[in-house]
C-alpha positions as CSV (number, residue, x, y, z in Angstrom):
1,X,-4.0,23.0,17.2
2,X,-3.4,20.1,19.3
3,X,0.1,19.7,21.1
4,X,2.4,17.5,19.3
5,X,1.7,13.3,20.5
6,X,4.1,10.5,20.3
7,X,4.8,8.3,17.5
8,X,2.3,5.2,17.8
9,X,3.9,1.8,17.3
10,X,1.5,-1.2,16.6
11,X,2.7,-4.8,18.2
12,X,2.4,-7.5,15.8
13,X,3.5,-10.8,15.9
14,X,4.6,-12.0,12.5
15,X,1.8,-13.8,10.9
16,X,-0.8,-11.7,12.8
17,X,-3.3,-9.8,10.7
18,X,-2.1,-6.3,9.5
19,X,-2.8,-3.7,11.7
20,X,-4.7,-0.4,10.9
21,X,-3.5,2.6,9.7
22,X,0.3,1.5,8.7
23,X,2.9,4.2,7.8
24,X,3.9,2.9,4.1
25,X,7.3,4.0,2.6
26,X,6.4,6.9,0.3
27,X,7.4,5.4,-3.7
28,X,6.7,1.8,-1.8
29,X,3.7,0.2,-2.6
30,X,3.8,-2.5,0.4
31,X,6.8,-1.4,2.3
32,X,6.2,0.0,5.9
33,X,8.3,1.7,8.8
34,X,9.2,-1.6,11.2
35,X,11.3,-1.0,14.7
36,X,12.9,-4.8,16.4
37,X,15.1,-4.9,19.0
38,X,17.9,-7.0,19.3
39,X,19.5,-7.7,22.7
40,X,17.9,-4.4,23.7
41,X,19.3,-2.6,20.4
42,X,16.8,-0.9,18.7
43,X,16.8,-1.6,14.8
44,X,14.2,-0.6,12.4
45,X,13.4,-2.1,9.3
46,X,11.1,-3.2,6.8
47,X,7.3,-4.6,6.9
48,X,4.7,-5.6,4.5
49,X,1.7,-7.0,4.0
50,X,1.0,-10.5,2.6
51,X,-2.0,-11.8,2.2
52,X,-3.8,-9.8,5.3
53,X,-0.5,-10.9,7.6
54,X,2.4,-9.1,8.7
55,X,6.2,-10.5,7.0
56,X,8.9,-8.1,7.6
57,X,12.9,-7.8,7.6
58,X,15.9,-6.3,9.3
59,X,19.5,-6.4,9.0
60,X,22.1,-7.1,11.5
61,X,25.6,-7.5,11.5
62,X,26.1,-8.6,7.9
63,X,22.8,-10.9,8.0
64,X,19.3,-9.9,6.7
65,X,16.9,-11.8,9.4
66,X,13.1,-12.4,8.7
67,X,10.4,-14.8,10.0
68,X,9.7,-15.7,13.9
69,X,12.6,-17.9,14.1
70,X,15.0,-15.2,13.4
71,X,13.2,-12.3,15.2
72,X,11.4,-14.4,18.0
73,X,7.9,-13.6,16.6
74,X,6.9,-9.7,17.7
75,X,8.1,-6.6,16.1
76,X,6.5,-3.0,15.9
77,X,4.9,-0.9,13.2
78,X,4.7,2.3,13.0
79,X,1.1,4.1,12.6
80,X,-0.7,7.5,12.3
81,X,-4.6,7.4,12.7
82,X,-5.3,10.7,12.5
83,X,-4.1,13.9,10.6
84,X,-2.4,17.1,11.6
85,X,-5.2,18.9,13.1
86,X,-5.9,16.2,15.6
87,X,-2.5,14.9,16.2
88,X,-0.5,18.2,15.7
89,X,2.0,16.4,13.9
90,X,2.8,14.3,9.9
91,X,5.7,12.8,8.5
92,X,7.8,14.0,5.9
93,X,10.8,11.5,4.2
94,X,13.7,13.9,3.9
95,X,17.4,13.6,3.6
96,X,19.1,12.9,7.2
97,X,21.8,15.6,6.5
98,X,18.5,17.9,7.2
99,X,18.4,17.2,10.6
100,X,21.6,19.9,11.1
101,X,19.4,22.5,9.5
102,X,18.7,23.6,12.9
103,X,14.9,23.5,12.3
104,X,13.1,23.0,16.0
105,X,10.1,22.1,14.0
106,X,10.6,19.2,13.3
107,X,12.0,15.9,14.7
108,X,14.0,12.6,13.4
109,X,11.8,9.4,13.7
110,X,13.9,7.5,16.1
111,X,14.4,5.0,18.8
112,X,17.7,5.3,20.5
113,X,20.8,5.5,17.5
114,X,18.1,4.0,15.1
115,X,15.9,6.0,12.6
116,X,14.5,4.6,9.2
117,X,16.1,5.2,6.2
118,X,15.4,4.8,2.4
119,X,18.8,2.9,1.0
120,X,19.4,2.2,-2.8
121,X,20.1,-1.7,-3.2
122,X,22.8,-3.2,-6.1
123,X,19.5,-4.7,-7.4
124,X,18.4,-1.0,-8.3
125,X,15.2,-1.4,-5.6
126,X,14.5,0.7,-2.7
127,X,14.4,-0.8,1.0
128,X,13.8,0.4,4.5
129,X,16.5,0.0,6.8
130,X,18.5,2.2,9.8
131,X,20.6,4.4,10.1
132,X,22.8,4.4,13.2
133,X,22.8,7.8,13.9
134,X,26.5,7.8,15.7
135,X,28.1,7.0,12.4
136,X,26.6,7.5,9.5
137,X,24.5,9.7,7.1
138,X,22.4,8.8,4.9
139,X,19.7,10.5,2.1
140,X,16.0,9.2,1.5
141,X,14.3,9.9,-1.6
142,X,10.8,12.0,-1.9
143,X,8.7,11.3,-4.9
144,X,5.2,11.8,-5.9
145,X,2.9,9.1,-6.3
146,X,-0.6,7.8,-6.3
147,X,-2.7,7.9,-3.3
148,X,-3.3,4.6,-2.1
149,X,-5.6,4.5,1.4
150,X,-4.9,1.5,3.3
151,X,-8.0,-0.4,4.6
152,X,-9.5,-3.7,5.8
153,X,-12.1,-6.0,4.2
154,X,-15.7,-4.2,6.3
155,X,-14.2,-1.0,7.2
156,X,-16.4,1.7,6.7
157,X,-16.1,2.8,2.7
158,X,-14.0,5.6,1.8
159,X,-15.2,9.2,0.8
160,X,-12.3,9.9,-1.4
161,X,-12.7,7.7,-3.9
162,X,-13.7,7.7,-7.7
163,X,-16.0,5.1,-9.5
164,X,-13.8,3.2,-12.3
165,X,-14.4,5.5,-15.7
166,X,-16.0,7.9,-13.5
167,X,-19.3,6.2,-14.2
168,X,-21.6,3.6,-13.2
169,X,-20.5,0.3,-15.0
170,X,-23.1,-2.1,-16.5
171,X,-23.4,-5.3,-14.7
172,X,-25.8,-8.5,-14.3
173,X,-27.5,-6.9,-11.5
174,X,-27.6,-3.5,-12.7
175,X,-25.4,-0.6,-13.2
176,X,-22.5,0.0,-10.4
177,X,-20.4,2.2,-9.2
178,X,-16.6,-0.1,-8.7
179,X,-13.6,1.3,-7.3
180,X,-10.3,0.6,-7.7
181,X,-8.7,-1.7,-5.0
182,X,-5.1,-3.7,-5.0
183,X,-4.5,-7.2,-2.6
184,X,-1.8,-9.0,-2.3
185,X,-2.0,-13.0,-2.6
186,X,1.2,-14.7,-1.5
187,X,3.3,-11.5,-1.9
188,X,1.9,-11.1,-5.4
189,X,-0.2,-7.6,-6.3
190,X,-4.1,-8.3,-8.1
191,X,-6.1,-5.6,-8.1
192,X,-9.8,-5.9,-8.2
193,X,-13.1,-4.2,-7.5
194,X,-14.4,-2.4,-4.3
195,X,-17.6,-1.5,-3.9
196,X,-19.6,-0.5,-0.5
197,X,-22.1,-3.1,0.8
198,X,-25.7,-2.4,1.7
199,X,-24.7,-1.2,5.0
200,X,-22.0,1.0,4.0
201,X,-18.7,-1.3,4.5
202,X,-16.4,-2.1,1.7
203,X,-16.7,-5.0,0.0
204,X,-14.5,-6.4,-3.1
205,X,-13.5,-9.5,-5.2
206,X,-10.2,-10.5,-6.7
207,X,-9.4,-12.9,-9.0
208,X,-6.0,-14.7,-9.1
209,X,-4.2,-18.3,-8.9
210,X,-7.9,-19.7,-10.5
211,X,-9.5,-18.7,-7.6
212,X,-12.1,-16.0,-6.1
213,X,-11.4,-14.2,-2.9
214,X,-14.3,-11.7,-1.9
215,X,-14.8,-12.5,1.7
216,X,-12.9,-11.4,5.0
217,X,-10.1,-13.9,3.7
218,X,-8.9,-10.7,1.8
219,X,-8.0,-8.5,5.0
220,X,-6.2,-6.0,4.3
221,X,-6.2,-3.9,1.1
222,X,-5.6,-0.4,-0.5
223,X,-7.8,1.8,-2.4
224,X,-7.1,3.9,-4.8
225,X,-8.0,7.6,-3.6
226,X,-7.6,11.3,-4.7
227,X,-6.9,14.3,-2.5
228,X,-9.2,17.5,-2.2
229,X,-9.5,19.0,-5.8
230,X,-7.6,22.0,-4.9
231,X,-4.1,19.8,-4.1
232,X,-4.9,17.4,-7.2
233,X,-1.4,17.2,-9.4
234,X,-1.8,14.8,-11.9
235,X,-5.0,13.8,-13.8
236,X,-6.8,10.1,-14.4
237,X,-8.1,8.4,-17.1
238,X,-9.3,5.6,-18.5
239,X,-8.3,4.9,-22.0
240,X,-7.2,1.5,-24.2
241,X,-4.1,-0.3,-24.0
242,X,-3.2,1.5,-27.7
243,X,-4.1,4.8,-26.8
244,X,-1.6,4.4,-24.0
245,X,1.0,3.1,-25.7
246,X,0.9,6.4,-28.0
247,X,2.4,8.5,-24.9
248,X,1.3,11.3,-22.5
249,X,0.4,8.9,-19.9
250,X,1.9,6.2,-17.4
251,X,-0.3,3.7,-16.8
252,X,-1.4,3.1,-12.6
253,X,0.3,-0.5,-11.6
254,X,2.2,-2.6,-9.1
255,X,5.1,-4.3,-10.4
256,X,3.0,-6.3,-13.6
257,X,-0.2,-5.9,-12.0
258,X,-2.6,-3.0,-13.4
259,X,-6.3,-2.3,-13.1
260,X,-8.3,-3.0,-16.2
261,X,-12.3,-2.5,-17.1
262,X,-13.0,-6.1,-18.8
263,X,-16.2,-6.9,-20.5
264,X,-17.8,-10.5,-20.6
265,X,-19.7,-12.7,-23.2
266,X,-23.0,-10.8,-22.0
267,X,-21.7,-7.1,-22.2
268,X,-21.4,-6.5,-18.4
269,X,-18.9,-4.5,-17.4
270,X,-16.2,-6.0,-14.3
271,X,-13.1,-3.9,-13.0
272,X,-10.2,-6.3,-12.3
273,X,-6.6,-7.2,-13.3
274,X,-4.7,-6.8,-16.1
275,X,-1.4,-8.9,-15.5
276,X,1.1,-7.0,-18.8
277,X,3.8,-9.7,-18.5
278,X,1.5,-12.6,-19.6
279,X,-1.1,-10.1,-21.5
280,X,-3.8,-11.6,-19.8
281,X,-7.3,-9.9,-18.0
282,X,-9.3,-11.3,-15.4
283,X,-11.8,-10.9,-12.3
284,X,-12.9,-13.3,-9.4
285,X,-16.7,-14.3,-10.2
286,X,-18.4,-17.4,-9.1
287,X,-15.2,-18.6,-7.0
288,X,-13.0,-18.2,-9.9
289,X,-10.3,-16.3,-11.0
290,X,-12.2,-15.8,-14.9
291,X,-10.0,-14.7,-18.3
292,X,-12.1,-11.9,-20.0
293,X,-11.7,-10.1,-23.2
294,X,-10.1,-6.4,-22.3
């Protein structure tokens, strides 16, 4: 095993394109582990990903500041490329009051007084922000959730993946394997369909504001993955919206966005998004965002 390495902080400036291999807030599904500094204060906060760029925010004093003009356009994002046995170390969200446990194994995430914390909000959601560690204490919260891989539009296609309905789906140009992927366009989730190119390298199509995006436009994007059958807790599949509604299972889906298997006039068969607050199913095709029947 390797020795321990340092925490690896990408530097962004806001608006640039995502970087690789972001550290996402576990329960978050576009919430990552952000560091500023403020007249040489550390402070970290939160980033996220919209539309392939990076948006983030950070309180100070009483204020929440966000966008270049606040921030003065570069901030840091914390990444791990790599996994234990080449880096010799992970991350674990845990409550702070664990760092008197006296356990040498394991280290806060920190700059200075600052280290990332999980904090309830009066609206009931969940945001990054710090804890200055001279005052205060404060608990994160661990939960499980789905595995979501986070990747860029012409990266190499994932191994750890499974086909939508775990089979090839019929479409105009034959049957095809397509794989559950989730984009953000101006801030709002769409999931769509990945599927790897000729030479490998991912490729996908979304459908949303009556447009197509399927190009390198899309950036940055997650996949749905699974981990090594031997660690798999919880079970997919794919069933109607009535069988669902009869219990036993919780549906996969980001905010009101969730991925659906539509099927056109022709019988061809098109993973895309199923938006539940406007009951309404659709895909990218022909440089369209196109309404389907579920």
């Amino acid at each position: 095993m390797p020795a321990p390495k340092e925490d690896t902080w990408a530097f962004q400036p806001i608006g640039a394109p995502f970087p690789d291999n972001p550290v996402r807030v576990p329960g978050q599904q576009n919430m990552y582990v952000a560091l500023w500094y403020k007249h040489g204060k550390p402070i970290h906060g939160r980033a996220w990903n919209n539309n392939g760029g990076v948006e983030c925010s950070f309180s100070y004093g009483k204020f929440e500041l966000s966008g270049a003009k606040d921030l003065g356009g570069q901030i840091q994002i914390l990444t791990y490329k790599g996994d234990f046995d080449s880096l010799g170390y992970w991350y674990e969200w845990l409550p702070v009051k664990t760092r008197f446990a006296g356990e040498a194994h394991r280290e806060l995430v920190r700059c200075g007084q600052s280290t990332p914390v999980l904090m309830p909000c009066k609206d009931g959601q969940q945001r990054i922000g710090y804890l200055d560690l001279s005052t205060e204490i404060a608990t994160g919260i661990k939960i499980y959730e789905d595995l979501w891989e986070d990747k860029k539009f012409g990266d190499n296609f994932p191994k750890n993946v499974v086909p939508a309905d775990y089979r090839q789906l019929k479409t105009e140009t034959g049957p095809m394997n397509q794989y559950v992927a989730l984009w953000y366009k101006h801030g709002e989730p769409v999931f769509g369909r990945a599927y790897p190119g000729q030479s490998g390298k991912i490729m996908a199509n979304f459908g949303a504001n009556n447009q197509e995006n399927s190009g390198p436009e899309i950036g940055s994007l997650q996949m749905l993955t699974v981990p090594d059958e031997s660690k798999m807790g919880l079970e997919y599949k794919w069933i109607t919206r009535a069988e669902g509604r009869s219990g036993g299972w919780t549906t996969v889906h980001v905010g009101d966005s969730a991925p659906v298997i539509v099927v056109d006039e022709k019988g061809n068969e098109y993973l895309g998004n199923l938006d539940t607050g406007k009951d309404k199913a659709s895909i990218g095709w022909a440089g369209k965002e196109k309404e389907m029947d579920r």
